[in-house]
C-alpha angles and dihedrals in degrees: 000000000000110000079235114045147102120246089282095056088251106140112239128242116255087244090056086046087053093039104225138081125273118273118256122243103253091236081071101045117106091222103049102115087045080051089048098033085054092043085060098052095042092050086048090052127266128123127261097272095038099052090043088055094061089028081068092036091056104042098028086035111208127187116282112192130191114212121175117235107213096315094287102076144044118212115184114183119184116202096224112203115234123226110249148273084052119210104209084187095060108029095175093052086094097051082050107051087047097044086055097050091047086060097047101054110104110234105266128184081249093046097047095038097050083043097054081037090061101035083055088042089063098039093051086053097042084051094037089233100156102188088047085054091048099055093036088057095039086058089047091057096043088052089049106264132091 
């Protein structure tokens, strides 16, 4: 019998050997503009829950609302959509789960390109730089976002 095979003498997959499933390419994966939205904030700085945080309010949207506060101060609050199922006995769990998966994608030409797309994308708007924000988004779109 082969050192590794199954009872039949078949030699096993390296996924069988692995015992799980292959991964999946990160331009199939349902979350892939959450992944490249995280993998901007994160190069620009922010920790792993933060950046998972704006990484769901950009791609699931959510409603962000200014109120004054006696003319002296601006909240704003965003109502960020959790993925689901949610656990309301673990929050976080969400951020997390995201967080890790962001850390596990392997760096694609698709990850790294929506990710340095996004990261542009922020950058034209904070500088009001129009044209900037209208290629940033047009490369967004070819690439399936948008």
């Amino acid at each position: 019998m082969a050192a590794m095979g199954n009872r039949l003498g078949v030699k096993l997959s390296r996924v069988a050997r692995r015992g799980g499933r292959p991964p999946v390419p990160i331009e199939r994966d349902p979350q892939r503009f959450e992944i490249a939205c995280w993998w901007a904030f994160h190069e620009m700085g922010l920790g792993n829950f933060d950046a998972a945080r704006r990484a769901l309010l950009a791609t699931k949207g959510g409603l962000i609302t200014l109120e004054d506060i006696e003319g002296v101060l601006i909240r704003a609050t965003a109502t960020i959509p959790l993925p689901q199922p949610f656990d309301p006995d673990d929050p976080d769990k969400g951020f997390r789960r995201l967080s890790a998966k962001a850390q596990r994608a392997k760096p694609s030409p698709w990850l790294i390109n929506s990710a340095g797309l996004v990261q542009g994308l922020i950058t034209f708007i904070a500088s009001n730089n129009t044209t900037g924000i209208c290629l940033a988004y047009d490369g967004l779109i070819k690439l399936g976002g948008g």
